[in-house]
C-alpha positions in Angstrom: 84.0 -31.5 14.2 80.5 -31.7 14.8 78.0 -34.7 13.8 73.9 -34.1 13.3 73.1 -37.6 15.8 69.9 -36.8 17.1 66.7 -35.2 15.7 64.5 -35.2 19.2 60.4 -34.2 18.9 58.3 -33.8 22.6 55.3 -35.5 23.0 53.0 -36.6 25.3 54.1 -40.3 25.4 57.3 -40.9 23.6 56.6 -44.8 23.7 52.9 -44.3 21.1 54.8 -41.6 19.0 57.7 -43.6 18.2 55.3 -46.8 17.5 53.0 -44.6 15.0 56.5 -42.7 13.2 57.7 -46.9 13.3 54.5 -48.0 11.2 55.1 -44.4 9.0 58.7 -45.1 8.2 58.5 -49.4 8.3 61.4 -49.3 10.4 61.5 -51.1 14.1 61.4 -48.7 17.3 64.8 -49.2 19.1 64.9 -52.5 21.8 66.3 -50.2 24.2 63.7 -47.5 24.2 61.5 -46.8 27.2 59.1 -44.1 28.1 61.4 -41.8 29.0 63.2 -41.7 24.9 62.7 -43.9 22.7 64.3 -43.9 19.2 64.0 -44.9 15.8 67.2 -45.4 14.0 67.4 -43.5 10.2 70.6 -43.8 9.0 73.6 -42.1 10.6 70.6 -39.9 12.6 68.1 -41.4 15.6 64.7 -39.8 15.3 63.8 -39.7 19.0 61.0 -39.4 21.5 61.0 -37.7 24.8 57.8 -36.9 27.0 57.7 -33.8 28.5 55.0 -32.1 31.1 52.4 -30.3 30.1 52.7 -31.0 26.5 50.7 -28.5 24.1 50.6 -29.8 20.9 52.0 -27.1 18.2 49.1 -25.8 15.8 51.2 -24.6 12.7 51.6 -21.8 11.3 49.9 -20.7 14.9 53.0 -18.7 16.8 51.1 -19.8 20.2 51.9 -23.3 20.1 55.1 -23.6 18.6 56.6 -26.3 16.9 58.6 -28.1 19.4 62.0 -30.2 18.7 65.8 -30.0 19.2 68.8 -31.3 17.6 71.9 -33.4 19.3 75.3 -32.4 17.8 78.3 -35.0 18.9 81.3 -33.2 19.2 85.1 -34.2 19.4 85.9 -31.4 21.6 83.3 -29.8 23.5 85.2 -26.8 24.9 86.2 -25.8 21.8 83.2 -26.3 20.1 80.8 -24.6 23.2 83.3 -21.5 22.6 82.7 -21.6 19.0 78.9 -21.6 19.5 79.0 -19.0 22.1 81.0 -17.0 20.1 78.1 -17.5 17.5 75.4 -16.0 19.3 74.4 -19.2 21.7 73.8 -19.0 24.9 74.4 -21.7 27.5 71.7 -23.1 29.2 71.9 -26.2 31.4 74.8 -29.3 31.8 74.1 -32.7 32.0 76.4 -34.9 32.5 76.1 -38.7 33.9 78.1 -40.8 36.1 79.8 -42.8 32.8 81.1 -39.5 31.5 79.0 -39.4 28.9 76.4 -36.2 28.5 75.9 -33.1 26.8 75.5 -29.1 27.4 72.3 -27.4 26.5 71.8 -24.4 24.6 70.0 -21.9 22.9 70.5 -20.5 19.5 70.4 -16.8 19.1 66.2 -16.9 18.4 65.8 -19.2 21.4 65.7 -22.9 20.0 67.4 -25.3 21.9 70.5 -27.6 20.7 72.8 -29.9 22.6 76.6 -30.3 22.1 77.2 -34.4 23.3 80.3 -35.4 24.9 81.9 -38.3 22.7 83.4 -39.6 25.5 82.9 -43.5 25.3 81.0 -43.0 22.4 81.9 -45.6 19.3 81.7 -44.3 15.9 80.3 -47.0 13.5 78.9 -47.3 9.7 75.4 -47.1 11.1 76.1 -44.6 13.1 77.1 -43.8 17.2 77.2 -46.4 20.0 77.0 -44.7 23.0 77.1 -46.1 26.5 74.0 -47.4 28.0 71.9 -46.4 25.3 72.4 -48.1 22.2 
């Protein structure tokens, strides 16, 4: 079983984009969030904010500065669910995984965007959605 958590947009400076979406949608940026991801909690999904380098800002419908994003997918069982997606037509691009346990696999869907599969591990379910270690 998979669940839609994240919904994750690059910026420039994830701290002003998540203050200017917090003012758009009324609701409070997460206490927790620093410059590295910060988060705005809608629901059962986080919108989040992560900087990266070199940011070009995408120029829809212009192809040459794409619109840039990524979703997290919590899983029960990643193995099965990376074979699954592989089996799909994803491809398998990097593992991150941290010293708790907790982290995630990142991969590419068959045009190229990029999607992560979450490891649960530690990871409380609640009615407003996950608790994960050292983040929420």
């Amino acid at each position: 079983m998979l669940r839609l958590t994240d919904f994750i947009i690059d910026c420039p400076d994830a701290m002003k984009l998540a203050a200017f979406y917090s003012e758009v949608t009324g609701l409070p940026v997460k206490a927790d969030s620093n410059a590295q991801w910060a988060g705005i909690r809608l629901g059962d999904i986080e919108l989040a904010f992560t900087p990266v380098e070199d940011y070009r800002a995408p120029r829809w419908p212009d192809s040459e500065h794409p619109k840039q994003f990524h979703l997290d997918f919590e899983v029960d069982d990643i193995e099965a669910e990376q074979r699954r997606v592989l089996a799909l037509g994803a491809t398998l691009k990097q593992e991150c995984v941290g010293p708790n346990g907790y982290g995630f696999r990142v991969y590419a869907d068959p045009v190229g965007h990029p999607f992560c599969l979450c490891r649960n591990k530690g990871v409380v379910w609640t009615d407003e959605g996950p608790v994960r270690p050292g983040r929420d």
